[in-house]
Legacy VTK file of the C-alpha trace (Angstrom):
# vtk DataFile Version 3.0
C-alpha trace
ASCII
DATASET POLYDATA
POINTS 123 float
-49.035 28.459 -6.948
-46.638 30.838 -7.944
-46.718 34.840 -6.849
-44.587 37.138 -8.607
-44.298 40.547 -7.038
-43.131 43.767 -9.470
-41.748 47.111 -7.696
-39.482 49.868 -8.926
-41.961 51.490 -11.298
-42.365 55.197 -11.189
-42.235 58.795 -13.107
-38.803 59.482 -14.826
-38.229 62.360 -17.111
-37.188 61.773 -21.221
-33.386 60.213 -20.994
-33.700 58.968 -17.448
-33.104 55.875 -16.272
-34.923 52.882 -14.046
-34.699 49.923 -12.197
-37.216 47.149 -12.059
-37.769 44.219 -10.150
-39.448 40.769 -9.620
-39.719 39.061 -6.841
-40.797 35.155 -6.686
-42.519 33.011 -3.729
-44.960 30.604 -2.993
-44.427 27.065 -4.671
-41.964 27.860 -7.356
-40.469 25.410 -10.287
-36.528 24.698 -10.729
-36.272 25.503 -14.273
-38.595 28.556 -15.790
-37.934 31.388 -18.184
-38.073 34.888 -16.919
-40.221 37.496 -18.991
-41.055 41.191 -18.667
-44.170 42.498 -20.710
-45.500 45.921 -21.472
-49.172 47.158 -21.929
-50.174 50.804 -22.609
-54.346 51.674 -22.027
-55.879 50.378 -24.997
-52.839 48.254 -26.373
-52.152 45.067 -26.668
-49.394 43.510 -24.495
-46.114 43.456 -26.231
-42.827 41.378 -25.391
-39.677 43.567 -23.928
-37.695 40.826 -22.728
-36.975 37.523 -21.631
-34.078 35.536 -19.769
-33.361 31.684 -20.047
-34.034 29.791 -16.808
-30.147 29.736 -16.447
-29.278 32.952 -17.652
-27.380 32.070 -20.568
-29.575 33.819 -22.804
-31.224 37.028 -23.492
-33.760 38.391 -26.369
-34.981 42.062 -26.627
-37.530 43.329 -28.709
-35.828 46.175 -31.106
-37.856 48.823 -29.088
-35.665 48.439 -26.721
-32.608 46.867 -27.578
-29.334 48.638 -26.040
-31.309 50.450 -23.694
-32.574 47.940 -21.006
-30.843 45.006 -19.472
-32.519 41.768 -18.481
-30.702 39.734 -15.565
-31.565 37.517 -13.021
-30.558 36.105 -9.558
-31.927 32.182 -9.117
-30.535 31.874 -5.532
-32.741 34.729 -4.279
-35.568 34.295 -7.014
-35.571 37.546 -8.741
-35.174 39.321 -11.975
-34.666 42.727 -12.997
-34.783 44.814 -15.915
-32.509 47.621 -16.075
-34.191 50.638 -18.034
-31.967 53.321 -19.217
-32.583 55.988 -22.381
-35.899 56.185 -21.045
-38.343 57.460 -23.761
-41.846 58.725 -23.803
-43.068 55.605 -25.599
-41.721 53.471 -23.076
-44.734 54.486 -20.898
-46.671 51.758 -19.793
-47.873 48.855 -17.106
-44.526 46.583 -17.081
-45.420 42.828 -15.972
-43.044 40.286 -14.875
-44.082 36.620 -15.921
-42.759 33.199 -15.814
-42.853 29.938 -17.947
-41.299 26.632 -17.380
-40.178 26.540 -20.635
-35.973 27.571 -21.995
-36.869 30.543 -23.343
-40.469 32.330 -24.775
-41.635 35.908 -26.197
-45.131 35.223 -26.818
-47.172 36.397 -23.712
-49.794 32.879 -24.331
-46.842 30.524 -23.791
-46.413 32.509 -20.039
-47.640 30.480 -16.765
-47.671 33.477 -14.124
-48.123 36.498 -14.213
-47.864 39.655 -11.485
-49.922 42.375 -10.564
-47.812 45.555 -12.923
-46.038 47.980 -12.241
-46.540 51.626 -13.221
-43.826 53.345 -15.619
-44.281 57.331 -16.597
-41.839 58.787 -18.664
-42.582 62.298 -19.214
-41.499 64.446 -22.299
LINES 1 124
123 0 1 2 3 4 5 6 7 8 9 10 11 12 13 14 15 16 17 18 19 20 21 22 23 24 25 26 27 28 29 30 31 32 33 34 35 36 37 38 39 40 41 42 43 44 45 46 47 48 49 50 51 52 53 54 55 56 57 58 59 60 61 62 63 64 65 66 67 68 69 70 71 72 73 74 75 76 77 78 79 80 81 82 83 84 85 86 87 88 89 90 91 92 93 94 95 96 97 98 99 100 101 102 103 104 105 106 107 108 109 110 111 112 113 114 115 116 117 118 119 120 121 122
């Protein structure tokens, strides 16, 4: 019903900094929460951040807390997360979801989900 499209992921060095994006078609909902999601081989997937369906809100896990940047644009569907203070640990598949619901950081409560995209940060 819903396709959400990640792009921007790539190999940055220790300190470097990266842009990602999410991009929404197909038969999409009015009000929905925005979430991005990280997974390292043979981890579990773990919450980075999330943006209320009108943008008044923002949560970060402490991982990453005053180093990325959640935002969104409803008008052209999209949401980004700003990465910057790139570290090694941040290494991982990065997934953009959505739920029609305020706000939500547990991956379960997510409707869609897209395909990942790749982020290497090398030491």
């Amino acid at each position: 019903q819903v396709q959400l499209v990640e792009s921007g992921g790539g190999l940055v060095q220790a300190g470097g900094s990266l842009r990602l994006s999410c991009a929404a078609s197909g038969h999409t909902f009015s009000s929905y929460a925005m979430g991005w999601f990280r997974q390292a081989p043979g981890k579990e997937r773990e919450f980075v951040a999330v943006i209320s369906w009108g943008g008044s809100s923002t949560y970060y896990a402490d991982s990453v807390k005053g180093r990325f940047t959640i935002s969104r644009d409803n008008a052209k569907n999209t949401v980004s997360l700003q990465m910057n203070s790139l570290k090694p640990e941040d290494t991982a598949v990065y997934y953009c979801a959505a739920v029609r619901r305020v706000v939500a950081t547990t991956a379960d409560d997510y409707d869609y989900w897209g395909q990942g995209t790749h982020v290497t940060v090398s030491s």
